[in-house]
C-alpha positions as CSV (number, residue, x, y, z in Angstrom):
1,X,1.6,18.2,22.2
2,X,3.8,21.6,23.0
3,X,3.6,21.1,26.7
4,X,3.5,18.4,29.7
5,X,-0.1,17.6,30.6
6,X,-0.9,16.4,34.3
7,X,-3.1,13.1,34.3
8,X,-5.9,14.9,36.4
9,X,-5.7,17.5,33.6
10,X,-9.0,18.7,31.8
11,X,-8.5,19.4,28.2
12,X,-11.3,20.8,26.0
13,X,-11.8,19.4,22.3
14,X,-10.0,23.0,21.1
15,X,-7.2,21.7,23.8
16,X,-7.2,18.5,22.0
17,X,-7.7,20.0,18.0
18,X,-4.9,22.4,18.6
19,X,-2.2,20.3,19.9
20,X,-2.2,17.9,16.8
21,X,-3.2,20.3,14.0
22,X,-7.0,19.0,13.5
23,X,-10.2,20.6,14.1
24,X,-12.6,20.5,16.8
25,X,-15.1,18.1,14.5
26,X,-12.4,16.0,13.6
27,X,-12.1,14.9,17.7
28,X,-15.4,14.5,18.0
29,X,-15.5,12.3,14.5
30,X,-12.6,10.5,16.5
31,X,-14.6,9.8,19.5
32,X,-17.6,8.7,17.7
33,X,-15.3,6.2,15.8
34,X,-14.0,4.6,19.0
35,X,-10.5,5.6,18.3
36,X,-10.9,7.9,21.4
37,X,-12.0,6.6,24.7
38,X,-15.6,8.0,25.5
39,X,-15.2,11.9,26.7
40,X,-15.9,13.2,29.7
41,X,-19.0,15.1,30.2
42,X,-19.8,18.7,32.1
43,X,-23.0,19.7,34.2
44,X,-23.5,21.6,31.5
45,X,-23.1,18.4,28.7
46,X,-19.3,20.1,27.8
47,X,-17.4,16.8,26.4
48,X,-14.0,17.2,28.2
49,X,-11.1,15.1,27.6
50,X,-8.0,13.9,29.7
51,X,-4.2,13.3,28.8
52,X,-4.9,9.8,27.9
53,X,-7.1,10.9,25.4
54,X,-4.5,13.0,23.9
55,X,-2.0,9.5,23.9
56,X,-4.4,7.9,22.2
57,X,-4.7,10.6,19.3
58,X,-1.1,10.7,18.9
59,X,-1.0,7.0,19.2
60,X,-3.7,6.7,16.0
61,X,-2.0,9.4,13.9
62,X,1.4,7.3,14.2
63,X,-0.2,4.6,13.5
64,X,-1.9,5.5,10.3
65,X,1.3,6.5,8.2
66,X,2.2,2.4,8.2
67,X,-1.2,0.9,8.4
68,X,-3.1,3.3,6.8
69,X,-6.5,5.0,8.3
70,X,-8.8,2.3,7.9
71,X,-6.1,0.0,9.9
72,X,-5.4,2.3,11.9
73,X,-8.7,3.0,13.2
74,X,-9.9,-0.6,13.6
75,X,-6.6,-1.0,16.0
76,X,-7.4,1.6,18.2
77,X,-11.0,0.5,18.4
78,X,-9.9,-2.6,19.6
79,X,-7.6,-1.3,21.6
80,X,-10.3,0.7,23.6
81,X,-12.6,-1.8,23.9
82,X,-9.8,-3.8,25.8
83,X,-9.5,-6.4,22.9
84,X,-5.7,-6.3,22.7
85,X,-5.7,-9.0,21.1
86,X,-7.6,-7.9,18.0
87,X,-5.4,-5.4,17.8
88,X,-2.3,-7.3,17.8
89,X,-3.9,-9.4,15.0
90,X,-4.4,-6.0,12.7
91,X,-0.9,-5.5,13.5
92,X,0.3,-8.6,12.1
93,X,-1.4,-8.6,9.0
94,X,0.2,-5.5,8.4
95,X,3.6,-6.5,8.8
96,X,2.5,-9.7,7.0
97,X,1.3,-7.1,4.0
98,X,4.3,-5.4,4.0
99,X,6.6,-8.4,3.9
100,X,4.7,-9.5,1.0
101,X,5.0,-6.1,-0.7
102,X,8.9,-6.4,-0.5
103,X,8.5,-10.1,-1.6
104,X,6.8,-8.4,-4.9
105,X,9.4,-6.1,-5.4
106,X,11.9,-8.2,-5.6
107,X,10.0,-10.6,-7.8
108,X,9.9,-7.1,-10.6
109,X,13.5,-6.9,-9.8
110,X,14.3,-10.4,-10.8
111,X,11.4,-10.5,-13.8
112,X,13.7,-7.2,-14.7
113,X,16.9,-9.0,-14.4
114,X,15.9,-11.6,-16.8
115,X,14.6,-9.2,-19.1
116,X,18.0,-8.1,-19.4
117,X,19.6,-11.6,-19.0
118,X,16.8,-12.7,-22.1
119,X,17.8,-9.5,-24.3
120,X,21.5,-10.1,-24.0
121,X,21.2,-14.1,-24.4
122,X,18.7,-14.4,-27.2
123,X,14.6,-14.8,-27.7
124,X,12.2,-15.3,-25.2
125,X,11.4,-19.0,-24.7
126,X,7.8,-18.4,-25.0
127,X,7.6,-16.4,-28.2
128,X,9.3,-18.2,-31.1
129,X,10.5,-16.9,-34.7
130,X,6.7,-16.2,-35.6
131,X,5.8,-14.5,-32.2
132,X,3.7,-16.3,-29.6
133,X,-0.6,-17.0,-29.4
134,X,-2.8,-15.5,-26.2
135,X,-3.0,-19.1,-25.0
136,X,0.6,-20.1,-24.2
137,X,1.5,-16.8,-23.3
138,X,-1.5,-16.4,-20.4
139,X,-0.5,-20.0,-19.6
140,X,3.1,-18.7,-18.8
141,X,1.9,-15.4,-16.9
142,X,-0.5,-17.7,-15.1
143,X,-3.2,-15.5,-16.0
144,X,-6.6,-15.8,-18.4
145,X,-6.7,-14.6,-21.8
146,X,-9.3,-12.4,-21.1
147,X,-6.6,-10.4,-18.9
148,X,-4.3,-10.1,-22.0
149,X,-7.3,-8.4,-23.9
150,X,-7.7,-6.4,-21.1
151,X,-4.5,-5.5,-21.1
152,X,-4.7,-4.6,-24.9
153,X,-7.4,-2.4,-24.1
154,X,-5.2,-0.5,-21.7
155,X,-2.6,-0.1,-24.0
156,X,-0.1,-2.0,-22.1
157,X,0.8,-4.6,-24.3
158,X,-0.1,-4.4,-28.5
159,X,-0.3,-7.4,-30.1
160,X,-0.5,-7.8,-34.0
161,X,-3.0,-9.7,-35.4
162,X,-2.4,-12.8,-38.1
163,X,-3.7,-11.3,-41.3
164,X,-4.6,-14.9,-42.2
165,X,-6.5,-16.3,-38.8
166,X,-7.2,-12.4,-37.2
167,X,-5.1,-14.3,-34.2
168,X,-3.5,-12.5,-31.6
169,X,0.7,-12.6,-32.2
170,X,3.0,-11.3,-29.4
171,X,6.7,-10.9,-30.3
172,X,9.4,-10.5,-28.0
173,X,8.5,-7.0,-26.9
174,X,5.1,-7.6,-26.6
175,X,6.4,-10.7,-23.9
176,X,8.2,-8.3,-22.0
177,X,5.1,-6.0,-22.1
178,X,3.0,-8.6,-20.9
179,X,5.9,-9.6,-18.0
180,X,6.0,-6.2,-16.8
181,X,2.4,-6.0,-16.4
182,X,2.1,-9.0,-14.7
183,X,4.6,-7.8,-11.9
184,X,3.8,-4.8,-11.4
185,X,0.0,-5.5,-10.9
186,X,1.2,-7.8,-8.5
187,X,2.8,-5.1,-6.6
188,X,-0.2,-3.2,-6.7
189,X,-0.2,-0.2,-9.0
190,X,-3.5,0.2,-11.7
191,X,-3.4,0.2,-15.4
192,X,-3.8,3.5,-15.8
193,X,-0.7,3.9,-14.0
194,X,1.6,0.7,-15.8
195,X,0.6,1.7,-19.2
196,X,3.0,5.4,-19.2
197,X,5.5,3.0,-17.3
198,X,5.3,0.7,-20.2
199,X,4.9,3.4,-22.8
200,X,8.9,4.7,-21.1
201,X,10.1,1.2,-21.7
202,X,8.9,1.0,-25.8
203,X,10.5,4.6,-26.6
204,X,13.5,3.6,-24.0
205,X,13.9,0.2,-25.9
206,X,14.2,-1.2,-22.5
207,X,13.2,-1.3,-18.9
208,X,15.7,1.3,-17.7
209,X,12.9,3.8,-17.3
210,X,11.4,1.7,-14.3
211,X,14.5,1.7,-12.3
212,X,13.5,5.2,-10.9
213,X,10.1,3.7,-10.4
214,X,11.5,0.8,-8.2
215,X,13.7,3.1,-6.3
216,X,10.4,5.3,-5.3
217,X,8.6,2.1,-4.5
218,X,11.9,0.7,-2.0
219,X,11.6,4.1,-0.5
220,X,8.2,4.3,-0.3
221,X,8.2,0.6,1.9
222,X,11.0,1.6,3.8
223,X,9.2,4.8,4.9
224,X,5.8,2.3,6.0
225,X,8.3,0.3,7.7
226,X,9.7,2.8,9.6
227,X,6.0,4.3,10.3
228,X,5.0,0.9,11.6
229,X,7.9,1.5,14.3
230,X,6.7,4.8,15.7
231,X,2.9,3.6,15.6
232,X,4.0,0.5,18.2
233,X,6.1,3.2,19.8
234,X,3.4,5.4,20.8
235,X,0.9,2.5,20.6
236,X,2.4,1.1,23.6
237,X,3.0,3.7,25.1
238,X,-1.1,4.1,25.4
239,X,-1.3,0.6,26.5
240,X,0.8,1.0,29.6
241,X,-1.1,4.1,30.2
242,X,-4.3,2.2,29.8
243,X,-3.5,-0.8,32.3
244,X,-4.7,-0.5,36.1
């Protein structure tokens, strides 16, 4: 907030709103979720709040930036209901999350690698002279079938069919289609935002185009890692003002 507050201090939910940019509702939504300790109440029924409310606002907005506002709100109504150790729990699986996140970047970074390493050394192992079937090609993704043809319907990868058997056939671009896919669900983005991504790499003739992509999405973990620093920052912060 712009000035020191005194710990017998009275604020009112405007006092509150104004300091951290929200509206008057938005405390009371606060309170009513639990991320706010129960207010204070006038003669006259006047919620009033104290500094310690106005930690633990600025300890959930840190927090949400790495944990993100469901999180975030589940922490500090544990927290408030003097279940620190829930809290700490919701904490971890964060970090946990996170870790894996980075774990799943660099699994794209190395499936890119060997996309490069495959293109300079030769064909793809799993799609011979002819191309490669649905079947040994989900078996290699460790995926079903049925999540290639979805895939087809997305436009991501675009198999030819056998004019013979009306098969599925997936050449060697199609394989690295289906690769690139694969990882980059895994790190978490939706079809409709792989298939442009993959779209960049056909006209590109290569997956240059998604280095930008995995530069935004290092940057983008780093920032929720630093996040996660300022929430336990300010998180503790409220804790030590919370203890007897």
């Amino acid at each position: 907030m712009g000035r020191n507050l005194q710990s017998g201090e009275r604020l009112r939910p405007v006092d509150l709103a104004r300091g951290h940019g929200l509206s008057t509702q938005a405390v009371r939504n606060y309170e009513e979720a639990g991320i706010l300790p129960a207010a204070g109440r006038t003669p006259h029924g006047y919620r009033t709040y104290t500094p310690r409310h106005a930690q633990a606002l600025r300890a959930f907005l840190a927090l949400v930036p790495g944990h993100g506002h469901q999180t975030a709100t589940s922490i500090m109504r544990a927290v408030n209901q003097d279940a620190a150790e829930e809290a700490f729990r919701l904490i971890d699986e964060s970090h946990a999350q996170l870790l894996d996140d980075r774990r799943t970047l660099q699994a794209v970074e190395s499936a890119l690698r060997d996309l490069e390493s495959t293109a300079v050394s030769g064909p793809d192992a799993v799609s011979g002279p002819g191309g490669t079937f649905i079947g040994p090609l989900a078996d290699k993704l460790g995926i079903r079938p049925a999540t290639l043809r979805k895939w087809e319907r997305a436009g991501l990868v675009r198999p030819r069919r056998d004019p013979l058997t009306g098969y599925r056939v997936y050449d060697e671009a199609d394989v690295r289609d289906a690769r690139l896919a694969h990882q980059l669900r895994r790190g978490g983005y939706l079809l409709e935002q792989i298939a442009p991504l993959i779209a960049q790499v056909r006209s590109a003739g290569g997956v240059a185009p998604l280095e930008s992509t995995l530069r935004d999405w290092q940057a983008r973990l780093s920032a929720r890692g630093r996040a996660m620093l300022k929430g336990a920052a300010d998180l503790d912060a409220y804790l030590r003002a919370r203890e007897p």
